[in-house]
N, C-alpha and C positions, 0 to 999 in steps of 0.2 A: 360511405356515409350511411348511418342507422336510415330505415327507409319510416315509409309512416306507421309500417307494425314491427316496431324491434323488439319484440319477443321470438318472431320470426327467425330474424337475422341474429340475435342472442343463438336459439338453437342450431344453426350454421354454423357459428363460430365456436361453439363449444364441443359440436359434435367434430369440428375440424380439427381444435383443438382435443379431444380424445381417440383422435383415430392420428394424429401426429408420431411420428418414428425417430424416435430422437435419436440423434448418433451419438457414437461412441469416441468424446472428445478425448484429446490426448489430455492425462492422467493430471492431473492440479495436486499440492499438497493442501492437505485436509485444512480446512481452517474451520470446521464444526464437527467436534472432537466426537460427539456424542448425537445423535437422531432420536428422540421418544419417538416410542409407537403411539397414535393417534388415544389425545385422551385430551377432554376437559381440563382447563387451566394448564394447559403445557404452555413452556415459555415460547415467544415468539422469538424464531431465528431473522435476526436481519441483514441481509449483507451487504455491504457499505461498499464505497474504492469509489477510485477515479474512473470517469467512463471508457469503455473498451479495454477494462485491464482485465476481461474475460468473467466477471458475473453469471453470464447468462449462461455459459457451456459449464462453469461450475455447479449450475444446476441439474444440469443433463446428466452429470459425473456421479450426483446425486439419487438424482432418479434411476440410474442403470443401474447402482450399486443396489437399489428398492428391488425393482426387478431381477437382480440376480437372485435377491434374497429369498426371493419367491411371493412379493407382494403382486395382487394383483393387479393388472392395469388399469383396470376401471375405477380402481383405490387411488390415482395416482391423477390430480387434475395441474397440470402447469400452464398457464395461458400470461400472453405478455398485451400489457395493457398500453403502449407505444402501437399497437395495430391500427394504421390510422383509418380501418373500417369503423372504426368507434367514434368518429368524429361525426357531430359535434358530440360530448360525451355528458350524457345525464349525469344528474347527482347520484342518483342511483346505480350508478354501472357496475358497482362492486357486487349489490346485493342483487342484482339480474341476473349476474352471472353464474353467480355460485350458488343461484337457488337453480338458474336450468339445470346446471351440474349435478344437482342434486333428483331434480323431476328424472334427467336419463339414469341417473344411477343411481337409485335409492337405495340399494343393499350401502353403498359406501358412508353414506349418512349414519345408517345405523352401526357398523361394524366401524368405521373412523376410515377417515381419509388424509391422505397427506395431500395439501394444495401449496401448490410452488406459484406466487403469484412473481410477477415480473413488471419491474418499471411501473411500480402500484403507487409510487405520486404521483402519478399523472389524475390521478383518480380525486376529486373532491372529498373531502372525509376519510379518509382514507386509514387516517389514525382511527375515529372510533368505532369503523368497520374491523379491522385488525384486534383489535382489543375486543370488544364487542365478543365476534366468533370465535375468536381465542377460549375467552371464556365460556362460551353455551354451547360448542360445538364436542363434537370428538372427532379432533384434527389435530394436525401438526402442523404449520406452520412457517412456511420460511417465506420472505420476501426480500426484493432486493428493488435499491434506486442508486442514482445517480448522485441525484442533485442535492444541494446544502440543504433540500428540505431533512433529508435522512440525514443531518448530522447528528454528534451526540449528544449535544445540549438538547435537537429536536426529539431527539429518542427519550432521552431522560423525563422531557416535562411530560411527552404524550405518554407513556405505558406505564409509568409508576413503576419501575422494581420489575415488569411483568415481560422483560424482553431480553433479547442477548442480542449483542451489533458484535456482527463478525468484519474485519476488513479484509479486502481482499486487495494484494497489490501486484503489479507487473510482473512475469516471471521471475526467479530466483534463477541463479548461475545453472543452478543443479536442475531446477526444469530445461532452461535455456539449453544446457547440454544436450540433456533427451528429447526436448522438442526437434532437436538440427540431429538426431538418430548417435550421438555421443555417446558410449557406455559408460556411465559412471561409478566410482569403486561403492560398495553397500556399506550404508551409515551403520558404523557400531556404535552402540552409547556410550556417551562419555562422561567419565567420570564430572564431569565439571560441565552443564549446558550453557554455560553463554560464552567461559574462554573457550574448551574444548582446548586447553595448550599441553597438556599431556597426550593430546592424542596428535604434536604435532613428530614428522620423521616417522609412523606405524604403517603410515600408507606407499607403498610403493609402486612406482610410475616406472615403465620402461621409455629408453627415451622417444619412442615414437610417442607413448601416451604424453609425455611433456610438452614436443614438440603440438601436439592435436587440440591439448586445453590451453596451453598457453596463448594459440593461437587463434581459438574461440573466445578465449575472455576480452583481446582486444577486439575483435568485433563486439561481444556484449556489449563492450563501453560505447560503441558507436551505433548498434543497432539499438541497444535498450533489450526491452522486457515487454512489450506490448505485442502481446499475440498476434494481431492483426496486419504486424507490417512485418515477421519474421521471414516469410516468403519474396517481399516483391525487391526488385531492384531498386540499387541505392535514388535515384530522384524520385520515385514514387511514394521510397518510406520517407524521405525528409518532407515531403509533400501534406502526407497524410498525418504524419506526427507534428506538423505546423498546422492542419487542421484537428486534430484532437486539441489542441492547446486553444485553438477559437472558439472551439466546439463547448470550450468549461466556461470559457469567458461569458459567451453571448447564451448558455444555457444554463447555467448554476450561477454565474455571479450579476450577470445586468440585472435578473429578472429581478431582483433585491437591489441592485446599487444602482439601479437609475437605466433605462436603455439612453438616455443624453448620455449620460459616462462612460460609453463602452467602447472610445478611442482610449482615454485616457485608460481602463482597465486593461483593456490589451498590451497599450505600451508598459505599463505598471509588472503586468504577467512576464512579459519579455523580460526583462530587467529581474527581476526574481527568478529566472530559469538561466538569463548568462551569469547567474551570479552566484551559483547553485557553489557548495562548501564555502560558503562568507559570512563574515559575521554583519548583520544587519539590525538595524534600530526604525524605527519608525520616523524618529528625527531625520536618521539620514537618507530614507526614501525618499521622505517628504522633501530634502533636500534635492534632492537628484530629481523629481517629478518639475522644480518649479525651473532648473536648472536647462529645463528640456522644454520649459516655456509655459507651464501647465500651473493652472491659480488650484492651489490645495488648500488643505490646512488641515492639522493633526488628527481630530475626527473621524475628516474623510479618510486620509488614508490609514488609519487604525480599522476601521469597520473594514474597508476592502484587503487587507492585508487578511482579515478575520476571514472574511468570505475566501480567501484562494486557499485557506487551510481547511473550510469547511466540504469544501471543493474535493480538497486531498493533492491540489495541482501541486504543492509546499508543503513541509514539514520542517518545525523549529524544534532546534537542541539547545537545551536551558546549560549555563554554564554551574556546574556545581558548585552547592551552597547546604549548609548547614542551619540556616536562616530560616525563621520561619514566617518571614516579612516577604510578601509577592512581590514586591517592588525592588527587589536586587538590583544594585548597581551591573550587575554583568550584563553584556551584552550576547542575546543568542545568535547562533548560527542559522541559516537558513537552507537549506536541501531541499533540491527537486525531486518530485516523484516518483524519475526514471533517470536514467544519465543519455539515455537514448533522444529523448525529448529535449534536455538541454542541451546535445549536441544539432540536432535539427533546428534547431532558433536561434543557435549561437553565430555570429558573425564570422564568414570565411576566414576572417585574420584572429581568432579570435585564440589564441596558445591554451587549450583547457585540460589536454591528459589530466592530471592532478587532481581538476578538481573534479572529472569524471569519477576516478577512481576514490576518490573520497568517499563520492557522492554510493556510487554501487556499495564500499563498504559500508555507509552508513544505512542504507535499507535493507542488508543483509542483518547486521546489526539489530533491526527495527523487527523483522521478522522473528529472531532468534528472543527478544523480549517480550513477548507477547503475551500476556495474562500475568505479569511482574507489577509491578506499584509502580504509580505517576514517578520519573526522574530514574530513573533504572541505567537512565542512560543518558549522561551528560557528558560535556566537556573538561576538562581542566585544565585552571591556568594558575600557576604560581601568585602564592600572593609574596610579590617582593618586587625588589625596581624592576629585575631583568621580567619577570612577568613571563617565563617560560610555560610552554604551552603541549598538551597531549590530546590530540585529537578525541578522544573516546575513554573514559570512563563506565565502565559496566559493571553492573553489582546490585546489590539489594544489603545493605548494613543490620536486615532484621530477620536475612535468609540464610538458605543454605549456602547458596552461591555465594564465592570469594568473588570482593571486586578486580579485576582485569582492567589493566592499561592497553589502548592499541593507538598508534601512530602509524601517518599514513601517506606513501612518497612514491612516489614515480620509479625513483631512482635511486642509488644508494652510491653511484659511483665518485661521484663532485665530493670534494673532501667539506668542501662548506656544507653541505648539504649535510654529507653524514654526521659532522660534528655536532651540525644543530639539530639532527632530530636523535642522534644518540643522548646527546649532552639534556637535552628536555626530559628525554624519558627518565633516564637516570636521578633529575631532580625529581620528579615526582613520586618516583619509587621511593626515593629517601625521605620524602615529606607525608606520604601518604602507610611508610611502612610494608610497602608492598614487594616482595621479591622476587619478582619478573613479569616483565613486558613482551610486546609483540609491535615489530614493524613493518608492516605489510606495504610490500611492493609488488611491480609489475615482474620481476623476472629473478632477483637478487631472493638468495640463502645462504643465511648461515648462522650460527649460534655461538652467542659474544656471552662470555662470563666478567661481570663487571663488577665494581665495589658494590652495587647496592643490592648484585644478585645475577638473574640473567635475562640476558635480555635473545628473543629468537624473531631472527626477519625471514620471513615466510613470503613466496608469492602468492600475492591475493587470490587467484584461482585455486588454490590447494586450500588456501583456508576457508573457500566460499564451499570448495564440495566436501570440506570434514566436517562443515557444522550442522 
C-alpha cells in the first residue's frame, strides 16, 4: 500500500524496477514486426490477447533482443502496474512513475527511452497518458492489457490513427513443439503464405520424427497453448485452465455486464467453449440460456456474446458472402481461443476430437492471416438444397494470395465420412473455380486427383509446422 509519502515508495519501486533482471523466456513468434528507436510521435505498440496467453514474457523477449542490441539499461524502463503495492492507486500513478524514471535517469529523457508499460489499465486515464507521452516524449512505446478495456473499438476511439494493437495468442504447434524441446524442420518460404500447398510432400520426416509429432499434436489438442500449464500434470492443468476461463469472466466481462450476471456469464462461457467448431446465432444462445432456466432477452445476450469476443475467450468466422449488407442470412461459427481450454470445461462424456481439431486449425489459420483485410477468412456453404459445406475458406480476392479451400476431420477411414467430406470439397472447387483443396486430418495421406482437380489430405501436425 502507497504509504503517506509515495514519492518515497514511487522511488522504491522504480529503482526495483531498474535494477530488475529479466530472463530469458523461451523464444515467442514476433508479432511486432518492426521496433522504432525512441522518437516523438512514434506509434503506440499495444499488445492485446486473452490473459495468460504470455504478454508479459513477450515483453522480456522484447527487451533482451534491446539489450542484445546494445541499448542501454537505464534506456529500458518496464514496470507492471497489477503490483498490488500500488494500492489504493492515485489518478496520477502513471505520471509519478515515469517522471521518478525520469528524476533516476535523466540521460534517457534526453536521448529516448523505450518504456514497456504492463497491465497499464489498471491505471485511470490511462488513454490520455499513452497518447499524451507518445506524443511530447522521445519514447517508444509498448503496452499491453488484458481486459475489454484494450479492445479494438477501445483502441480505435482512444488514439485516433496513433496506435498499432498487436494480438498475441496461445502457442502455435510450432512453439508448442520447441517449448516440449521438439526440433522442428526450418520454415522455407512459400510460394503461396496462407495455403502453403506446394510446399505440401518437400518436407521429409523419418519415421521416428512422425511417430514424435504425431504424438505431440494429440496432446496439443488436449493440453492447448497456454504457456502456463504446459508443465504441470494433467488435474492441475484442467484445474488452472477452468480457472483462466473464470478469471476472463469475473475480470473482463462482469466488470461491464453486471457482477449480479456473473452465474449466468460463466454458464453462457461454458456453453461457448463445449461448443467450440459450431455454428451459433444469438437466437439460438438465447435459446439454450432460457432452456437452462435463465430469464434473457436478445440485448442481453448480444452485448455479453460481444464482451467474450472482446475478451478474446471466442472468435466468430463469418460464412462467406459477396454482400455488401452486415445482416447476412449466414449463420457464423463460433471457436474457442484454445482447444486446450475447451477441453478442460468440456463434460467427461463429452466426444470432441473434431471439434478440437477444427478448433487448433482454425487459430492456426487466424495467425497465418494476420495483417490481411476483415473476412480473409470465412467459411463456405453451398448455396443450393444439399447446402454442402468446407470448413475454411482463405484468400484475399484483391491480393496476391489465391483463395485455398481446407476441410477438416478426424478421420478419413468411415466410407461416409470420406464421401462427404471429399464430395463437399469437390463441390466447391467446382463452384468457386478452384483447383485444389486440402483435407486435414489426424493421421491419414494421400493425394486424390479428381474432376475438379486435386485434392491433398495432409496430417494436421505437418501442415501446422510448414506454415
Amino acid at each position: 500500500m502507497i504509504p503517506d509519502n509515495p514519492c518515497e515508495s514511487y522511488a522504491t519501486l522504480v529503482r526495483e524496477a531498474m535494477r530488475f533482471d529479466f530472463p530469458s523466456p523461451f523464444r515467442r513468434n514476433e508479432i511486432i514486426r518492426r521496433l522504432d528507436e525512441p522518437a516523438a510521435f512514434n506509434i503506440v505498440h499495444i499488445i492485446t490477447g486473452i490473459r495468460r496467453c504470455g504478454k508479459t514474457f513477450y515483453l522480456f523477449q522484447k527487451i533482451r533482443d534491446l539489450l542484445d542490441a546494445g541499448v542501454p539499461r537505464d534506456h529500458i524502463l518496464y514496470f507492471n502496474f497489477a503490483d498490488d503495492r500500488l494500492r489504493p492507486m492515485p489518478d496520477t500513478v502513471l505520471d509519478d512513475i515515469v517522471n521518478e524514471y525520469w528524476r533516476q535517469n535523466p540521460e534517457a529523457r534526453h536521448d529516448g527511452a523505450y518504456l514497456f508499460l504492463d497491465e497499464v489499465q489498471e491505471c485511470a486515464n490511462w488513454q490520455g497518458f499513452c497518447q499524451r507521452i507518445a506524443e511530447h516524449e522521445r519514447v517508444t512505446l509498448v503496452i499491453t492489457g488484458s481486459s475489454s478495456k484494450l479492445s479494438s473499438d477501445e483502441i480505435a476511439t482512444t488514439f485516433r490513427g496513433r496506435s498499432h494493437p498487436h494480438e498475441m495468442a496461445p502457442l502455435s504447434f510450432r512453439e508448442y513443439c520447441t517449448f516440449h524441446s521438439l526440433v522442428v524442420p526450418t520454415q522455407a518460404p512459400a510460394q503461396d503464405p496462407i495455403s502453403a500447398q506446394n510446399a505440401f510432400g518437400t518436407q521429409t520426416f523419418s519415421p521416428q520424427e512422425i511417430t514424435d509429432f504425431e504424438g505431440a499434436y494429440t496432446r496439443y489438442l488436449i493440453t492447448g497453448g497456454f504457456p502456463g500449464v504446459q508443465r504441470l500434470d494433467e488435474p492441475d492443468r484442467i484445474e488452472m485452465l477452468q480457472g483462466y476461463m473464470r478469471d476472463v469472466v469475473a475480470r473482463d466481462v462482469a466488470e461491464r455486464f453486471g457482477r449480479e450476471n456473473i452465474a449466468m456469464a460463466t454458464q453462457t462461457a461454458l456453453y461457448l467453449l463445449r461448443n467450440t467448431a459450431c455454428e451459433l446465432s444469438v437466437n439460438s444462445l438465447v435459446a439454450a440460456l432460457k432452456a437452462n432456466g435463465w430469464k434473457v432477452y436478445w440485448d442481453k445476450v448480444n452485448t455479453l456474446l460481444e464482451l467474450f469476443r472482446q475478451a478474446y475467450l471466442i472468435h466468430e468466422l463469418p460464412e462467406y458472402t459477396t454482400s455488401l449488407k452486415p445482416n447476412s442470412t449466414g449463420v457464423p461459427k463460433v471457436y474457442a481461443v484454445d482447444q486446450g481450454m475447451a477441453y478442460a470445461v468440456s463434460r467427461a462424456n463429452q466426444q470432441d476430437l473434431g471439434k478440437r481439431l477444427e478448433t487448433a486449425v482454425f487459430c492456426e489459420l487466424r495467425r497465418r492471416t494476420v495483417g490481411r483485410r476483415t473476412e480473409a477468412m470465412t467459411s463456405y456453404t453451398m448455396p443450393d438444397a444439399r447446402q454442402e459445406k468446407v470448413d475454411f475458406l482463405v484468400g484475399d480476392a484483391l491480393a496476391a494470395e489465391p483463395y485455398a479451400l481446407y476441410q477438416v476431420t478426424a478421420q478419413m477411414t468411415a466410407d461416409k465420412t470420406r464421401k462427404r467430406e471429399i464430395g463437399s470439397l469437390i463441390a466447391v472447387m467446382q463452384r468457386t473455380g478452384l483447383d485444389s483443396g486440402t483435407i486435414l486430418t489426424m493421421h491419414d495421406e494421400e493425394t486424390l486427383a479428381v474432376e475438379a482437380g486435386t485434392i491433398h489430405v495432409v496430417p494436421a501436425w505437418k501442415w501446422a509446422l510448414q506454415g
